[in-house]
N, C-alpha and C positions, 0 to 999 in steps of 0.2 A: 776597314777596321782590322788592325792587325790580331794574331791569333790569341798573344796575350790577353786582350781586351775580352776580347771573344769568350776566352773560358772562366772570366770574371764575369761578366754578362750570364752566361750558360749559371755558374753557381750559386750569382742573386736565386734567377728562378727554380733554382732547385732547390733553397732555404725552406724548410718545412714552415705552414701556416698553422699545423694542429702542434699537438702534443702527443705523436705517436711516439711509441717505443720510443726510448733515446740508443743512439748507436754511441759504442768509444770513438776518440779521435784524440790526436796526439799531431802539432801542430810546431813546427821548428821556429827556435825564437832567436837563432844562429844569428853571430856576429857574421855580416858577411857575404849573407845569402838573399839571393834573389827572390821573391814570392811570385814575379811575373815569369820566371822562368822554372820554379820548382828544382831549386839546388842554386847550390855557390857560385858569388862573381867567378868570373874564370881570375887563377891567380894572378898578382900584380909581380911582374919579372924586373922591373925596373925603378930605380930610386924613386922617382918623382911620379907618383901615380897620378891618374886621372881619372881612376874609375871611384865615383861614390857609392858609399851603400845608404842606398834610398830610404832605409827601414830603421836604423839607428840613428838619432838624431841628437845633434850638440847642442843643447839647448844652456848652456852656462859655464867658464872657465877663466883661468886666471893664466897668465897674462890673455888681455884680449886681443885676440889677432881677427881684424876684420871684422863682419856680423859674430855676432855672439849664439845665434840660433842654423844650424847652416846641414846639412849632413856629413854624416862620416865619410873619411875616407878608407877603400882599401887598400891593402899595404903589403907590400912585399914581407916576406917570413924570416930573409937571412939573417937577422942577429937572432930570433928564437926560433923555438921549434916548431915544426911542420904545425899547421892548424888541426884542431882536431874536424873530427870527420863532419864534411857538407859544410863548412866554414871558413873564414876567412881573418885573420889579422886587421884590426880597424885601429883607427887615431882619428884625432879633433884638425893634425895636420897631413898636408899631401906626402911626408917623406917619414921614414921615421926616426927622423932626427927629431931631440926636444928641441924649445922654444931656446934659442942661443941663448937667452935670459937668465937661465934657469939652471940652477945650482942648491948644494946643500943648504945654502941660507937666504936663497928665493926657490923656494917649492914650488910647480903650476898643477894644475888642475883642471879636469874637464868631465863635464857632468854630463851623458848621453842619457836618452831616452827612445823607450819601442813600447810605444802603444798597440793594442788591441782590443777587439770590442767583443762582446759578449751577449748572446741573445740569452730570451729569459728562459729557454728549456734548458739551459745548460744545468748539469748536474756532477757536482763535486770536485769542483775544476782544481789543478796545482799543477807549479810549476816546479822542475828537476832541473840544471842544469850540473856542468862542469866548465872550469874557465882557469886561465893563465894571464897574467899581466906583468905587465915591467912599470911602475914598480909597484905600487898598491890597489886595492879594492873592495867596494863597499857596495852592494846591491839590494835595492826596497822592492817595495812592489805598493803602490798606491800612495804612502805616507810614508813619511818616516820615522814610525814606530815599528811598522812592520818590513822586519829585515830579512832579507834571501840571501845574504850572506852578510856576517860580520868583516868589520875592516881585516882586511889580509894582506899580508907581504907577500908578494911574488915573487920573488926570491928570483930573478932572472936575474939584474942587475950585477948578481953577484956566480953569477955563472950556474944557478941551481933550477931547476924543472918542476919548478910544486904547484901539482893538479888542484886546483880547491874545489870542492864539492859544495853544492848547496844547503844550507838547512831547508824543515822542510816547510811547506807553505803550509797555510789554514785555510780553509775554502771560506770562513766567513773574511777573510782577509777582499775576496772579487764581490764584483756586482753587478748586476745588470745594466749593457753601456759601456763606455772606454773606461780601461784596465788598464798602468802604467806602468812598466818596469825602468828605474833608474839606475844606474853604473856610474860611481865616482872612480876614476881615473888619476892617481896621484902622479907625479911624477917627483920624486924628492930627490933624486941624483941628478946627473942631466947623458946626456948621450943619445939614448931614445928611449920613446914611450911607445905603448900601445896595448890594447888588449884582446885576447880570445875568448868567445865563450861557442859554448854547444850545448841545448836542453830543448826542449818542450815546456804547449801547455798543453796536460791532458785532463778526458773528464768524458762525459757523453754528452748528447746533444746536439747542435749544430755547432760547427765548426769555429770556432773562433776567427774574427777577421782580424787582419793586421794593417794600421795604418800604414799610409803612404807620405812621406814628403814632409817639410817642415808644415806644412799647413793639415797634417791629419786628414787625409781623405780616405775612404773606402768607396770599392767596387760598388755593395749596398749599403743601404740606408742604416743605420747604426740608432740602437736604441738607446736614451742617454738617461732612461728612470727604468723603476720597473714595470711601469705601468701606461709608459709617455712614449709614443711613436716620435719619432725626428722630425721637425715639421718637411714637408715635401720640396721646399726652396731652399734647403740646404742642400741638395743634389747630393748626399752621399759624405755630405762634410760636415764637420763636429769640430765644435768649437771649447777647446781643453781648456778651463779657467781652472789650472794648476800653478799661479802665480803663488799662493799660499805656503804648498808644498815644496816649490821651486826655491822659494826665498829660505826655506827652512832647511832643507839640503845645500846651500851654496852657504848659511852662516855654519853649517856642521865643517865643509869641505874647508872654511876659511879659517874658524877657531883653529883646527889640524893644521893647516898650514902656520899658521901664526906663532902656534906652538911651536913648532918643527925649527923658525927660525932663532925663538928664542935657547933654543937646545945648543945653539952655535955659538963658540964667542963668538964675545965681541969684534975682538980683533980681523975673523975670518967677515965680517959682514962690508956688501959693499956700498 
């Protein structure tokens, strides 16, 4: 059993069963970052990466390249700035070149996701982050009514550095069981794409876990009511019928594109 496994193993059984005291806990939801290692992929130095981040997941985008649901990749930094701290640069593709396709009057797009789960002592949970994108961004948390940041231009494309800060979350926004955070990714120029973030969930209680892999798995067993344990033959795995939501964020992602083309003339379309 390697050592990572190990101290998953170790943190199942130290999940409290009562409801003592709640301790704080502040849990990184970094683009980027490892949770089996505790801190950032080691950087990508070269164009054509092959390291994925296991924990941000592509679950929808335009044009489709291959699976439509797959993990990110991480990404070298040299067209934007240093990652912020314990993070990494991620994209939908392995280089961060856009999709060749992809121009003022065909926009692409990719739509990640980073679940987490939440046992039922937690108390007063929100999320904070900060993030950078080339070229825009839009980030939920659970549906898409409830926004963690409004659509934003990232202003890279054009040679500029704008930090964007999160608004701020509402705890009745989480629930006890898997927690969603979604990241639209526009890309309306072409050259490259990609985005940065760095935040927390914090709150007390037990620790929040954080899925694993396009199939959503955790270390322990994940509760999916508030009152309904995981049945025991799902080994740790939770099954997200976020189809609803998904469809509802991909016709948001798609009207803005549609838009975006009709903004062109005619003449420039191809």
């Amino acid at each position: 059993m390697t050592s990572s496994k190990i101290a998953f193993v170790i943190s199942c059984l130290l999940l409290p069963t009562t409801f003592a005291a709640a301790q704080p806990f502040s849990i990184p939801i970094n683009t980027g970052y490892n949770y089996a290692g505790y801190g950032p992929y080691p950087p990508v130095t070269v164009p054509t990466s092959i390291t994925n981040d296991d924990y941000w997941i592509n679950i929808a985008s335009y044009p489709v390249t291959g699976s439509a649901v797959k993990t990110a990749f991480v990404l070298e930094s040299t067209p934007w700035p240093a990652p912020l701290l314990s993070s990494n640069w991620i994209g939908s593709r392995n280089s961060v070149l856009s999709d060749p396709t992809t121009n003022p009057s065909n926009p692409a797009y990719t739509i990640f996701r980073k679940c987490f789960c939440l046992a039922p002592n937690v108390i007063d949970p929100r999320i904070t982050f900060d993030a950078r994108v080339d070229d825009n961004l839009q980030v939920w948390l659970n549906t898409q009514v409830q926004v963690l940041l409004p659509p934003q231009l990232g202003s890279i494309h054009s040679g500029g550095d704008q930090l964007l800060h999160s608004s701020p979350s509402n705890p009745v926004w989480f629930h006890v069981g898997l927690n969603c955070i979604y990241a639209l990714v526009e890309d309306t120029f072409n050259g490259a794409t990609a985005f940065n973030l760095a935040g927390t969930i914090q709150g007390a209680g037990s620790a929040p876990q954080v899925a694993f892999g396009v199939t959503q798995t955790f270390a322990c067993q994940c509760n999916t009511a508030a009152h309904s344990e995981t049945p025991p033959e799902l080994n740790g795995h939770v099954d997200n019928d976020d189809s609803e939501v998904v469809a509802a964020l991909v016709q948001i992602a798609e009207e803005r594109r549609l838009s975006r083309t009709r903004l062109v003339p005619i003449s420039q379309h191809h």
